[in-house]
N, C-alpha and C positions, 0 to 999 in steps of 0.2 A: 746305609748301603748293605744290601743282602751279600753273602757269600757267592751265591750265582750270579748277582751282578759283578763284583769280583774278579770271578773265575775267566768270565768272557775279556777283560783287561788283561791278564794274565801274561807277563813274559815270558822267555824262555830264557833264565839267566840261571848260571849256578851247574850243577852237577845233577844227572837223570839219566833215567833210558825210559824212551818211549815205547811203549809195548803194547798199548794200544789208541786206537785211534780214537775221536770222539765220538764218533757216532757209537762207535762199541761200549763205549760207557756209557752213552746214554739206554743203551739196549740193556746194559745189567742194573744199572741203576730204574729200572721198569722196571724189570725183572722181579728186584727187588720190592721196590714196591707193592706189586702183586703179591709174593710169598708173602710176607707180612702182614698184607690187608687181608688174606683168602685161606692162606692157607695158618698163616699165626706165628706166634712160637711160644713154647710151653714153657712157664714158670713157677719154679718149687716152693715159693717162699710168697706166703700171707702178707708180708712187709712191703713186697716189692706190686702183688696184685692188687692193692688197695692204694700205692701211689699213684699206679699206670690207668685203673678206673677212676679215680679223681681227676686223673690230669687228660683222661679221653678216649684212652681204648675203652676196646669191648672185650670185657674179660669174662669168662665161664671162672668163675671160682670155684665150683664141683671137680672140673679136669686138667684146669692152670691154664689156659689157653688162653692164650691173648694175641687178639689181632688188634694190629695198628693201624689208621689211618694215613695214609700218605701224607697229610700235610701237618700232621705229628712228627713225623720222622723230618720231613723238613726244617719244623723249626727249632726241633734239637740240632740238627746237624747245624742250622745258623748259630745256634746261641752258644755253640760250643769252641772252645776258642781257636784258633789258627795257630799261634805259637805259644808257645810253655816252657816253662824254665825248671831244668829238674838239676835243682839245686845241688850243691858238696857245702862240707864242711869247711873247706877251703872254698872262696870264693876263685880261686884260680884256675878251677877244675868244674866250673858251671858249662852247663848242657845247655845248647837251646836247639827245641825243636819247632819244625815247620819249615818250610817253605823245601828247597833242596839241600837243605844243610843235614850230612853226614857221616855219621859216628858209630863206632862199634863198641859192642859192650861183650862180660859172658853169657853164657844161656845156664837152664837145669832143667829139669832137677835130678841128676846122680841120684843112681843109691848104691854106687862101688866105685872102686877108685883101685888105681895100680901106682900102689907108695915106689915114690920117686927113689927111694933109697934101697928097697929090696929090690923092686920090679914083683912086688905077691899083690894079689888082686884081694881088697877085704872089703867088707860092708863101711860103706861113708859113715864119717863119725863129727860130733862139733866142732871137734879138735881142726877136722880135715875142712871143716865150713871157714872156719878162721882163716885158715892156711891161705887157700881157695881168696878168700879176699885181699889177706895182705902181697900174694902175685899181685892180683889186678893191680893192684895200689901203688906198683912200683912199675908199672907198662905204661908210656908213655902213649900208646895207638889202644885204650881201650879205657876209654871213658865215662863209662858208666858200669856200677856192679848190679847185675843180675845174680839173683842166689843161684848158687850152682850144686849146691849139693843137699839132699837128704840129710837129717843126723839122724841113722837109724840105732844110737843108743840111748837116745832121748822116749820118755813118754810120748806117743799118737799125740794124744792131744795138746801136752805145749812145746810138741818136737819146733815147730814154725817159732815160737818166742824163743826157744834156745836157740837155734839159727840166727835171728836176727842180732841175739848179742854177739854171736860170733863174728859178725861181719860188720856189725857199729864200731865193734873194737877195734878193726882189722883194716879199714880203710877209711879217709877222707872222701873219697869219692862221694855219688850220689849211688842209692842202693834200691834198688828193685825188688822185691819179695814174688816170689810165685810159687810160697808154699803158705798161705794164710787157708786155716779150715772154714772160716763163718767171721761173722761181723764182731764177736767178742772178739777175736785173737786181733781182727785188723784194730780194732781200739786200742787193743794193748800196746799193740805194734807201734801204732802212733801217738802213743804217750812217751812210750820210750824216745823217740827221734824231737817231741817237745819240751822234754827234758832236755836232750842236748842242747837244741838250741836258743833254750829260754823262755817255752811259755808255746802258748796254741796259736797265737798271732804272730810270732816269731815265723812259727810252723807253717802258715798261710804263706808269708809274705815268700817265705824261701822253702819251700817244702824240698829238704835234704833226703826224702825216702820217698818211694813211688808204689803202686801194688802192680799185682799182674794174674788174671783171673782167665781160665779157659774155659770158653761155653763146650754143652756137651753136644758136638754135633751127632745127628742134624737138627738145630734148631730148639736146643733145651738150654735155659738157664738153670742149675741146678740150684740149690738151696743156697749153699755156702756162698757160690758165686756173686750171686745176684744180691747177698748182706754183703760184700766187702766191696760191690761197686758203689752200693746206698751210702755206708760209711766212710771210703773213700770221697765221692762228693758230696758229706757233710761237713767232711775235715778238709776240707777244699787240698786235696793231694790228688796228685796224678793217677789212675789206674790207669792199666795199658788192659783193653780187653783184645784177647789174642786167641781166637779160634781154632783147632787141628785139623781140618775137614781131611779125610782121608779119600780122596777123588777114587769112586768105585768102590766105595764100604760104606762112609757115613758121608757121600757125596755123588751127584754124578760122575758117571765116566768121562764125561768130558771135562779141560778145563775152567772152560767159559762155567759150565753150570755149578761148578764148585766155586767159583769165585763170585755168582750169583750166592750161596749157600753162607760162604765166609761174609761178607756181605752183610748179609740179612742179621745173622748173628750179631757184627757187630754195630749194627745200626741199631738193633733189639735191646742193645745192652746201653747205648748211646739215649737212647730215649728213655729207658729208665734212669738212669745219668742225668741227664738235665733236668728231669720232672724233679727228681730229689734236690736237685739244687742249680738253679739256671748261671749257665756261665763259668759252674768250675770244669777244670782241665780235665780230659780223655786224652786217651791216647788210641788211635786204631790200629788194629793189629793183625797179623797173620803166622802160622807156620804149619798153613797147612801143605801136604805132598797128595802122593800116591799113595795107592795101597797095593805092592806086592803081592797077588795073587799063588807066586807059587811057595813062597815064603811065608806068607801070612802076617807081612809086618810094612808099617809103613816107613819107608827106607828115607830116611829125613838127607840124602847125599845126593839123592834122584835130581837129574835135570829139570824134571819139571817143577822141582820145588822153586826151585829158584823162578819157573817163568810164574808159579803162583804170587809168588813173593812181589815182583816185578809187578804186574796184573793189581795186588793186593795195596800196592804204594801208589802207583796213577788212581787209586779209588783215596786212595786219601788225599792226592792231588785235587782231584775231582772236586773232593768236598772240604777244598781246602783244611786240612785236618793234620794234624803232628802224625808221623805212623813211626811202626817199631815191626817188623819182618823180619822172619830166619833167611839165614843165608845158607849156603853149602861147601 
């Protein structure tokens, strides 16, 4: 049984807001479609263009441009799973995602912080990465660690591995990364978390860490991105791909057509996800807002984040799909 067979079964049990109707889904979910098949989305990385022309697009390798075929993007979206378990080192603190079941975690990624003890605002540091996890660790209503901070005294390039020890140390939880550079660091990453738990099939069976990777809207996978969703579904570990579209900068002004955009992106990242490995976990993501025109920032508090967010979760509903959305 397909997921669209599925879908049409479908209760209404559990916890939701409906935001839109079906047929409005099915108008973005075309939508999408279209973008993908006509217009593409462009990919930085050789690794990722040579999976996605094996497995069926049509890729320009001269410009990165990869259109998908619709019934590509279908059957990644089938073969990708509905619910997933994003494991803790305590078994008492396991996550499962899918269906209406949910859970709050933190966000990042900082790079200042205002010390609890002066009230002085200084550049994020390891120290403060640790800290940062062992709060979550002891809040009962947040259940998942999301890296939340920079460590801006760490080296660029293993600042994300010294992070990670900060926060391995720091909580039982289950931990999020969304500051990984490229496919090396995310290997490192998850050597480290198979270490904890005893091995790489340990690492499977319970994957205690997750990645979190943001496309570069509109419609770009960047280099690093698009290695750490390949090695995340090689290491059968969860990535959340999570989108920013900024509706009226790197989006339409409308919402519908940004969440057409958000969309695309992560259905873009979805199909390279399954071709790399059929069947491991994704997670679908959102946190995309507005983009403040007189300010020139996109003000992540805006009401309409939230209706994208809303918008962004009925699409994972949609395709029966685990999701992860900013709130406000």
């Amino acid at each position: 049984m397909t997921k669209g067979q599925k879908l049409r079964g479908s209760g209404w049990q559990g916890l939701g807001i409906k935001s839109l109707t079906r047929a409005e889904m099915d108008d973005i979910h075309g939508a999408t479609l279209k973008v993908l098949q006509y217009t593409g989305i462009k990919i930085m990385c050789p690794e990722a263009l040579e999976i996605l022309a094996q497995g069926g697009a049509d890729v320009d390798f001269a410009t990165g441009m990869v259109r998908i075929p619709p019934y590509l993007v279908e059957e990644s979206i089938d073969s990708a799973p509905s619910y997933i378990i994003l494991a803790a080192r305590e078994p008492k603190h396991d996550v499962y995602l899918g269906g209406k079941r949910v859970h709050f975690t933190t966000f990042g990624a900082g790079s200042r912080v205002i010390d609890p003890m002066t009230g002085l605002i200084h550049d994020a540091t390891k120290t403060d990465v640790g800290l940062t996890a062992l709060v979550c660790d002891a809040l009962d209503n947040v259940s998942i660690f999301t890296s939340t901070l920079v460590a801006t005294d760490m080296p660029v390039e293993t600042a994300g591995l010294h992070e990670a020890e900060a926060f391995l140390l720091n909580t039982v939880k289950h931990c999020q990364h969304d500051h990984l550079e490229d496919g090396e660091a995310a290997r490192e990453f998850f050597k480290m978390a198979a270490t904890i738990v005893g091995g790489w099939e340990e690492l499977k069976k319970r994957p205690i860490v997750s990645t979190m990777v943001c496309p570069s809207s509109p419609l770009q996978l960047p280099r690093g991105v698009a290695e750490v969703i390949i090695e995340s579904a090689r290491a059968w570990v969860p990535v959340n791909i999570l989108p920013m579209v900024m509706s009226g900068a790197t989006g339409p002004v409308t919402l519908a057509g940004s969440l057409v955009v958000n969309n695309a992106e992560v259905l873009g990242g979805i199909v390279l996800h399954q071709l790399t490995n059929r069947g491991a976990p994704v997670i679908y993501g959102s946190s995309s807002t507005i983009f403040d025109m007189n300010n020139l920032t996109p003000p992540v508090g805006a009401p309409e984040l939230g209706m994208l967010s809303a918008g962004a979760a009925e699409m994972a509903k949609f395709y029966l799909l685990p999701s992860y959305v900013g709130g406000t």
